[in-house]
N, C-alpha and C positions, 0 to 999 in steps of 0.2 A: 743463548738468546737474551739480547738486553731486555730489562721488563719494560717498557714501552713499547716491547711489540704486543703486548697484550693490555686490552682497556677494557674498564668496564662502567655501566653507567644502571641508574632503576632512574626510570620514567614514567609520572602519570600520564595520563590524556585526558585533555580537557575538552569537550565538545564544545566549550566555549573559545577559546585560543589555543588548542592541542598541544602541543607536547608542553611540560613543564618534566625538566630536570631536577632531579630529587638531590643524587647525588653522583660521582664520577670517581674513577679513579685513571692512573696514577693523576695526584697530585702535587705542583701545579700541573695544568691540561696542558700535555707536553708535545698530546696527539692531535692533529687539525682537522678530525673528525667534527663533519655538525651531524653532535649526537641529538636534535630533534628533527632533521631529517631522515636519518635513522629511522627514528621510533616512528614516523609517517610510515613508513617505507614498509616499516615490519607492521603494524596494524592495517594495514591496505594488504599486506601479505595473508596475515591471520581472515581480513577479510573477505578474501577473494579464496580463502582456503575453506569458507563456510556458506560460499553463494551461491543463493538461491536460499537461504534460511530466510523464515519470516523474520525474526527478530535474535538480529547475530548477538543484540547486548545478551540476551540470555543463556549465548555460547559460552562467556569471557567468562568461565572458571579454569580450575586451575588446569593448565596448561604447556605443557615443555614441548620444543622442537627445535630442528637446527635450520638456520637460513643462511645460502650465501651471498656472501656481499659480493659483486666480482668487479662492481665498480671500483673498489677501491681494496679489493685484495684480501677479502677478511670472510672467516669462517664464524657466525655468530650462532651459539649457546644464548637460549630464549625462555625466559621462563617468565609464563604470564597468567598474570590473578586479578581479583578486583578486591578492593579495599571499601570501607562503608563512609560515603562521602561526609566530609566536617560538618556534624549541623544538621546532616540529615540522614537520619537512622532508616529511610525507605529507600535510596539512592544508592547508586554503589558507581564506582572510578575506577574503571582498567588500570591496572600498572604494567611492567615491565622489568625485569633484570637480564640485562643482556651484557654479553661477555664476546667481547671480539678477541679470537683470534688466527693469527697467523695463517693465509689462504694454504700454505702447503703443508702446513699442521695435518694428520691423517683423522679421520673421526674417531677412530679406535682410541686415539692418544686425547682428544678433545671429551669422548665420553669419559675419561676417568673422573673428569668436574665436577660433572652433571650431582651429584652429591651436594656439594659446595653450593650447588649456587642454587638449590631447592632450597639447602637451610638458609641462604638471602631470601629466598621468596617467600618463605614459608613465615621465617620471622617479620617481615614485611608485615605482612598481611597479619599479624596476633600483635604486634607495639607498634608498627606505622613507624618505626625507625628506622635509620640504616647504618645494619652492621657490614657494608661491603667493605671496609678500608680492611677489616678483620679475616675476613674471606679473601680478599683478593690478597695481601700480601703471605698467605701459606698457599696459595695458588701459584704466585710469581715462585716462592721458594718448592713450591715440590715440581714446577716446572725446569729448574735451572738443578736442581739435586737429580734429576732424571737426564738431565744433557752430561752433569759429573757423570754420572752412575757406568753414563754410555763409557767414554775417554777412561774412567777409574779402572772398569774391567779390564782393560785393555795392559796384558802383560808382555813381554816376551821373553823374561825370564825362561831359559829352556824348552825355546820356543827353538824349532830344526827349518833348517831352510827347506826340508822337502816338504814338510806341515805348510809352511807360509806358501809355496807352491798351488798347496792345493785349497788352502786357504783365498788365494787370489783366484783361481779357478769359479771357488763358491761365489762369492762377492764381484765377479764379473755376470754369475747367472743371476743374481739378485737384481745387477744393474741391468739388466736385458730382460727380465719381467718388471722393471720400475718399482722395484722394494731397494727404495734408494737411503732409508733408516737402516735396514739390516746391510747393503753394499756397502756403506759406510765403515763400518764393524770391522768387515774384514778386509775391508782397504784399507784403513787405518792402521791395521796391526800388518798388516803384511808390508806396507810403506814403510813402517816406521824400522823392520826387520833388515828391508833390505838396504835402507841408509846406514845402520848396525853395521853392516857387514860392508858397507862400501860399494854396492853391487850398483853402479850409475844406470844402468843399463834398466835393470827391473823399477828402481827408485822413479824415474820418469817415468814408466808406463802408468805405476800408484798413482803419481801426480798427476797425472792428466784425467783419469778417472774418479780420482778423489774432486779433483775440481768440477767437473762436470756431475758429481753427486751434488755437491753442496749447491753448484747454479740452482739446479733443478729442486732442491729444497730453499731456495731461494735466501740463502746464507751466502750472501753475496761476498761482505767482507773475508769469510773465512775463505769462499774459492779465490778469491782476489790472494792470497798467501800460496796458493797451490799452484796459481796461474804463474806468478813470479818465481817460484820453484823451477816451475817448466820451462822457463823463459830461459832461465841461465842454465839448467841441465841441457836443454837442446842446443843450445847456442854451443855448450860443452862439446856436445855429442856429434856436433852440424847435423842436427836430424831436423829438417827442414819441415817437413808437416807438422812437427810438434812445436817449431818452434812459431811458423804464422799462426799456428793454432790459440798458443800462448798468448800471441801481441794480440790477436784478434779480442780473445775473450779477458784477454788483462784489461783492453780498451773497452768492452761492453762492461764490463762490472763496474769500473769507474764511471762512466757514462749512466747506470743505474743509480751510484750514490751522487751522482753530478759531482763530481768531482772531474770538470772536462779539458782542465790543463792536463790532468794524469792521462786522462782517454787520449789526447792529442799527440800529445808524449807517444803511446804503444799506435797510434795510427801511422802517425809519421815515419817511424821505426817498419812499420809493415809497407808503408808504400813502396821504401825503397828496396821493398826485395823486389825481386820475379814472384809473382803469385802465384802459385801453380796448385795449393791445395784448400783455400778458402773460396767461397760464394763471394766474388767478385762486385756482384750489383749488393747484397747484404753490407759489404764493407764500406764502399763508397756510399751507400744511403745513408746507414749511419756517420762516415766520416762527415759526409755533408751536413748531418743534424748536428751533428755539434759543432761544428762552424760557426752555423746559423745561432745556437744558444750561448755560444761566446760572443757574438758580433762581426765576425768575420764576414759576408755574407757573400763577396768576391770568390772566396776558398770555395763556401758552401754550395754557390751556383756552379763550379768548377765540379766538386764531385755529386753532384747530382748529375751533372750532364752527362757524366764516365758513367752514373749507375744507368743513366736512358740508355746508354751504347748496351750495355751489358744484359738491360730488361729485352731488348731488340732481338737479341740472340736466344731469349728461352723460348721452350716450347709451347705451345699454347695451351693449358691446361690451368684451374683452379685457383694453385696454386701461383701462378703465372698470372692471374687475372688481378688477385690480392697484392702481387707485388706494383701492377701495375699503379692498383687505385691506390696504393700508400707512398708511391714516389710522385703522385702527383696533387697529392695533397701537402706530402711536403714539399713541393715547388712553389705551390699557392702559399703557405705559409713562407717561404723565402721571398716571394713578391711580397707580401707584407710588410718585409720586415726592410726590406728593400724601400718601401714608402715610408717607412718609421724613419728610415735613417736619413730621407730625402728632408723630412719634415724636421729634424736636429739640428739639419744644415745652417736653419734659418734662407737657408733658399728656395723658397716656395713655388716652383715651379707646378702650377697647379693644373697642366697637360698631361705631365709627367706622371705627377702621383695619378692621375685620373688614369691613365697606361696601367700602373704599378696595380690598381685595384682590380683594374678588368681583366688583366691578368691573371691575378688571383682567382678570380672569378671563374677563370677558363678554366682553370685545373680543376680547381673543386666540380665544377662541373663535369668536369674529362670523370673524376670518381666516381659522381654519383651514379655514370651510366655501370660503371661496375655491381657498386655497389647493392645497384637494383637488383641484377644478373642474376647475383649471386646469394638473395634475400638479406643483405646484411643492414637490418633495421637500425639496428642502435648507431653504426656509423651515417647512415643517412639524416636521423635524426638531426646531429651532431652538425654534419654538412648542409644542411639545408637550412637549419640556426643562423650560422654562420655567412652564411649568404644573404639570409634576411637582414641579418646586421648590419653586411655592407654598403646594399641597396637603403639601407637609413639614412651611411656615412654619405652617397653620393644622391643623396637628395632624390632617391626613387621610389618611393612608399608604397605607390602599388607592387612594383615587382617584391619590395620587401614581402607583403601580406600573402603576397604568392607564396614565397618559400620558408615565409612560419605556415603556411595551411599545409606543405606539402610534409614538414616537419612534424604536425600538428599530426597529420595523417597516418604518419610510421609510428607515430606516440600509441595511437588506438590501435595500430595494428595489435604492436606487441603489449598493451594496457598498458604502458607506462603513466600512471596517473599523474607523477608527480611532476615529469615532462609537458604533460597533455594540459596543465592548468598553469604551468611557467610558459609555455608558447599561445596558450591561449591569450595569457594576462596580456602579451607582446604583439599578438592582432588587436585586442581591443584598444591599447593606447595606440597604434600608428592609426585603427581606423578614425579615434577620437582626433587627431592632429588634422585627419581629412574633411573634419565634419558631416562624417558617413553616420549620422544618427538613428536612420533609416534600418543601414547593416548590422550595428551595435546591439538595438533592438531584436532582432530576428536571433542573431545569435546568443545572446544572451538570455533568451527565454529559451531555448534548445539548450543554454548547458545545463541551466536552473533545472531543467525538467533532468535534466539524467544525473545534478549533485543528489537526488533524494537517494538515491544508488548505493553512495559511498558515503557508510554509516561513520567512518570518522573522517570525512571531513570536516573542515574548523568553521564555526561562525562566522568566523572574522573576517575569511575569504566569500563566505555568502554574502555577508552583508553589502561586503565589497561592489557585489554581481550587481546587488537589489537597487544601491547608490549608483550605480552606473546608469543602470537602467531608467532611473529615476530623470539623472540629467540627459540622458538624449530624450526622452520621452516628453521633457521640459523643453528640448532646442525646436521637437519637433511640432511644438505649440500642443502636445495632447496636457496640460496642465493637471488635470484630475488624474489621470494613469500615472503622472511622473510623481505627484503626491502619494499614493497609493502604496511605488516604490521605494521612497523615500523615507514615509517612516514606515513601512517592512526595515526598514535598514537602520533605524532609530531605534525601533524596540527593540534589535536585537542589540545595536550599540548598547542600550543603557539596560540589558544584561551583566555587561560585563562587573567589575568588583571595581575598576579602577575607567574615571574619567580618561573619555580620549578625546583626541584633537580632530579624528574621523567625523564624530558625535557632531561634537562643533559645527562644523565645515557642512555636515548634513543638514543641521538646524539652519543655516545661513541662506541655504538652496531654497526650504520650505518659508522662509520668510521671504525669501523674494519673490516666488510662484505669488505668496497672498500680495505683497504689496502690487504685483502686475494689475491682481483684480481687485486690487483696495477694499481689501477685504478686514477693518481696523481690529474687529474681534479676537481674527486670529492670528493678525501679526501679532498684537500685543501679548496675546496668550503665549505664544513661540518665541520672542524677543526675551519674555521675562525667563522662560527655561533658558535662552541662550546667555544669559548674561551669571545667570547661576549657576553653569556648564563651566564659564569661563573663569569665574571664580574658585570654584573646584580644581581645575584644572592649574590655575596660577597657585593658588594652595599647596598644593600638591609639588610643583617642581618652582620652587620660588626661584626668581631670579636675583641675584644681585648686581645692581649696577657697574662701584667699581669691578665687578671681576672682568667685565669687556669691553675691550675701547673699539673706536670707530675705524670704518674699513681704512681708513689715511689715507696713500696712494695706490691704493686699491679700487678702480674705475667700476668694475664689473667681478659677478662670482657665480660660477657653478659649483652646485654639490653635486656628487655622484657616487653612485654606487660602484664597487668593483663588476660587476657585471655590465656595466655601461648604462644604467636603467640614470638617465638626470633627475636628480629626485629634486629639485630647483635650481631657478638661474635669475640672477636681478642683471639685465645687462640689456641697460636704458639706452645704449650708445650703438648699438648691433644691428645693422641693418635687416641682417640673415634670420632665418627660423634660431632662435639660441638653443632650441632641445635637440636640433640636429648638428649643431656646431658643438654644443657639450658634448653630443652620445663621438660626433667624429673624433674631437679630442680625446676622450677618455677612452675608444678604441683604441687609437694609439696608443694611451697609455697599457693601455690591459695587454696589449698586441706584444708590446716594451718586453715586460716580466713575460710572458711567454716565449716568446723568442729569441728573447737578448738575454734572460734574467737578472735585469737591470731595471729599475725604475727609473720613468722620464720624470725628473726634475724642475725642467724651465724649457718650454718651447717657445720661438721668436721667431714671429712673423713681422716683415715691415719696421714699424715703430712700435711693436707693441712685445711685450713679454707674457708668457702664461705661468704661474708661477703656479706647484702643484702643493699643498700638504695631506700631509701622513701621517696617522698612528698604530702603532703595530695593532695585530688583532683585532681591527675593529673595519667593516666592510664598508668604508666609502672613505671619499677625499674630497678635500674641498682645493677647489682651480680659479684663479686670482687672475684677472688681466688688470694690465698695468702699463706705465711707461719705461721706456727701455733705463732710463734715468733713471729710475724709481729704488728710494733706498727703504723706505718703512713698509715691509710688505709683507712675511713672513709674520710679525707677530701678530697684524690683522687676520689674517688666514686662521692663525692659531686660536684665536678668540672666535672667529667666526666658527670652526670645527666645532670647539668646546661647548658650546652656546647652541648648536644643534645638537651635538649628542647631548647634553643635558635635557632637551625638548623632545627627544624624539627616536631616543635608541633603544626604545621599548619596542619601537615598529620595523627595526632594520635587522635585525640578526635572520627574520625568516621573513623578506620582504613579499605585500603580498600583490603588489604593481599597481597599488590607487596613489595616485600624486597630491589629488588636493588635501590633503592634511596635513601637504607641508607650504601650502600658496599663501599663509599668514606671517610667513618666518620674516619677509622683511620689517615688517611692524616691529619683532621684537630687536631688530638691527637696528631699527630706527631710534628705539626706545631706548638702549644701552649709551 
């Protein structure tokens, strides 16, 4: 096991801005885990594991358990305390040390830690330091001394072919009650006996079994060795079931590390037999998705259609239902990707892609009737996201707000809290775009009343609600209520330790509520906080001029987040809504790496170009239009990125979906 399949991080929680990362390992973060959604994840876990307590802070002592992650394949060791907050000896600060690893890891092998990683907590909690880099690397080493330990034993030194006999016997019952550590054991030693002896015959049977132990401990690379074994043994032997067996699972393992020339490679190779002992719709789904993830999407729509013939012919049962709603979700994504490719062209056939989307459309919906069948929440979830999304891209905002509420609704089904307040965040700004001030209100006192609920929820996201609230309350002429929420959302802003832009942009709202009623007392009272907000704030992330030059032949700019959310757009020249024109571009972008795993660079519409910039790890891009002529455009881009993440990347690693704390950035564009 490489040690990067194992991470570990201690985390406070700040009921102020929640999670704060203490420290991580391995070092540099090599894992693309967001370890503060995480630590959400598992504190809403802890807390829903103590609901219905009066007061859960008075739970948070010391505390060990295991949680799984299944989103992202990881079995988490948890050990949680509270520390005596800096400063104040009455206060106390939940932490965290939490240790991911590996989802097919067995608990039995995960509790040998549990040891290790009390003395992280325990020392936590007595010096407020962290000795995990300490811990964790005799953790990596007794984990990889223990994989020796397995292969070390392993002799055959006067070792009898009838022992290896019944040795493969044992290690086939191992593999048929799924003790796929101990079948390992004695697959390994009996394989490795009967290549000794030359015996091709038994040598392949090892290998096929040996690779299907390691699938299933999800040691992909090592079965990808066994698979290629089997490949050219059967091919040796012409033993045809082993051998499409071989191309098949040669092709999913590659396709697992995306490695999808390789994958293409063992598809290509299996087409051209007679199929006669593989799952036929299984092969061509898959052949299809990697098509689709290459670029091919001609190929991919080709074997999808072979996997429709072939879903046609199963029987109607469960299983059969699953296949269906997952072949037509990836058709929906092939229509996608199929509008991606339409949009590269520079040929904007804008009937076409309207086709391409509705399309899409169809499928996803052709699933969710499945999906419903069958209670499959979290895939609805997912689909009806994604739906909402679209109906953004083709300028239908009610149907959107339908299918984040219907999303919205699978979230509560199954508590997914941290779904339930990213779809939520995503009805309030489309209602905002509609000037539904009315609906914003209503709902927004409905969630307010149920945050008191979720004892670590963050401020930040309250405040968020309260400022919302604030400005439709304000659209909808009630002045004194929208004041009222407004600074609810001030005082909790100047909580925080460090000035924000939020704060600001709040203060701006309550100064112009007074100037409506020329009210001079207390502008000027509010003006004078706002100007020494602002000061603070320019304090604090000073700018300097030379470092950014001026947009040059760069007309217009969206920023955006990798989720699609347009967190600004200056684009004086645009006839169209520009937050629906960003979110449609940066769909396609997002759709790009999804599908293609290629990033869109430059899209060209007409006369115009979209130029896009990038930098690694860091969740949003900035999108440049320009003229098709245009040579100075990249390095503006590159200055405009730099110049907002300098202003503003305190707010983007866990975004919480309010925009106007970024609707001043042109000023400081102006001002450079």
């Amino acid at each position: 096991m490489p040690p990067n399949d194992i991470s570990a991080f201690i985390a406070l929680w700040n009921k102020n801005i929640g999670a704060q990362i203490v420290d991580f390992q391995p070092r540099p973060k090599s894992i693309k885990y967001d370890f503060e959604l995480i630590t959400m994840q598992i504190f809403i876990a802890f807390q829903n594991f103590y609901s219905g307590k009066d007061d859960i802070k008075k739970k948070i002592n010391q505390t060990f358990f295991k949680l799984p992650l299944k989103n992202i394949n990881r079995k988490t060791s948890i050990f949680l305390d509270s520390i005596e907050s800096p400063g104040n000896e009455d206060k106390t600060q939940p932490f965290i040390v939490a240790f991911l690893f590996p989802g097919y890891v067995s608990d039995a092998d995960i509790k040998d830690f549990d040891n290790f990683i009390h003395k992280i907590g325990s020392e936590f909690v007595s010096t407020q330091k962290s000795l995990l880099e300490n811990y964790y690397n005799k953790i990596i080493e007794l984990f990889l001394l223990k994989e020796k330990v397995e292969d070390a034993e392993i002799s055959i030194e006067n070792y009898s072919f009838e022992n290896a006999l019944l040795d493969f016997k044992t290690g086939m019952e191992q593999f048929t009650k799924k003790n796929f550590r101990q079948a390992y054991i004695f697959l390994k030693k009996t394989n490795m006996k009967f290549k000794a002896d030359h015996n091709v015959k038994l040598e392949l049977e090892t290998a096929f079994f040996l690779g299907s132990v390691l699938s299933q401990l999800n040691k992909i690379k090592a079965a990808q060795e066994y698979y290629g074994a089997l490949e050219e043994l059967s091919n040796q032997l012409q033993h045809q079931k082993y051998y499409e067996t071989a191309l098949f699972m040669g092709g999913f393992c590659a396709f697992k590390i995306g490695d999808y020339e390789n994958a293409l490679d063992k598809f290509k190779k299996l087409e051209s037999e007679d199929i006669q002992f593989i799952d036929k719709f299984q092969f061509y789904f898959l052949y299809g998705r990697v098509f689709r993830l290459v670029g091919q999407i001609d190929n991919a729509v080709e074997m999808l259609e072979r996997a429709k013939e072939m879903e046609a012919l199963t029987k109607e049962s469960e299983k059969a239902k699953e296949k269906h709603a997952k072949l037509s979700v990836e058709l929906g994504h092939t229509n996608y990707s199929m509008a991606i490719r339409l949009v590269k062209s520079g040929n904007l056939d804008k009937k076409k892609l309207e086709s391409y989307l509705l399309n899409t459309l169809q499928f996803y919906e052709d699933s969710i009737t499945i999906w419903t069948d069958l209670n499959k929440f979290s895939a609805l979830i997912n689909i009806y996201q994604l739906i909402g999304d679209i109906f953004v891209n083709l300028n239908n905002p009610i149907e959107s707000i339908e299918s984040y509420r219907m999303a919205l609704k699978y979230a509560e089904e199954i508590n997914d809290i941290v779904s339930r307040f990213r779809i939520f965040n995503l009805i309030i700004q489309t209602l905002a775009r509609l000037d539904m001030h009315e609906v914003i209100v209503k709902e927004i006192d409905e969630m307010l009343s149920k945050v008191v609920s979720f004892a670590f929820m963050d401020l930040f996201t309250i405040s968020g609600f309260h400022k919302q609230l604030g400005i439709s309350l304000f659209k909808l002429g009630k002045a004194k209520d929208a004041l009222s929420e407004l600074l609810i959302a001030l005082n909790i802003y100047n909580k925080f330790e460090a000035p924000t832009e939020e704060a600001l942009s709040t203060l701006q709202i309550i100064i112009d509520i007074y100037k409506k009623s020329n009210e001079e007392k207390y502008i000027e009272y509010y003006e004078e906080q706002y100007n020494d907000l602002k000061e603070k704030i320019h304090a604090l992330k000073p700018i300097k001029k030379e470092t950014f030059g001026i947009l040059g032949d760069v007309k217009e700019i969206f920023i955006i987040l990798d989720d699609g959310t347009t967190l600004f757009s200056h684009a004086p020249n645009t006839t169209f809504d520009p937050h629906l024109f960003g979110s449609f571009l940066c769909a396609l972008q997002s759709f790009s790496m999804e599908l293609t795993s290629e990033q869109l660079k430059v899209v060209t519409m007409g006369e115009d170009q979209f130029t896009f910039y990038f930098e690694e790890d860091r969740p949003f891009f900035v999108m440049g239009r320009s003229n098709l002529k245009a040579q100075n455009v990249q390095k503006p881009l590159q200055s405009v990125y730099k110049l907002f993440w300098d202003q503003y990347n305190q707010f983007l690693e866990n975004f919480d979906g309010y925009l106007t704390r970024f609707s001043n950035f042109i000023n400081l564009i102006q001002n450079t």
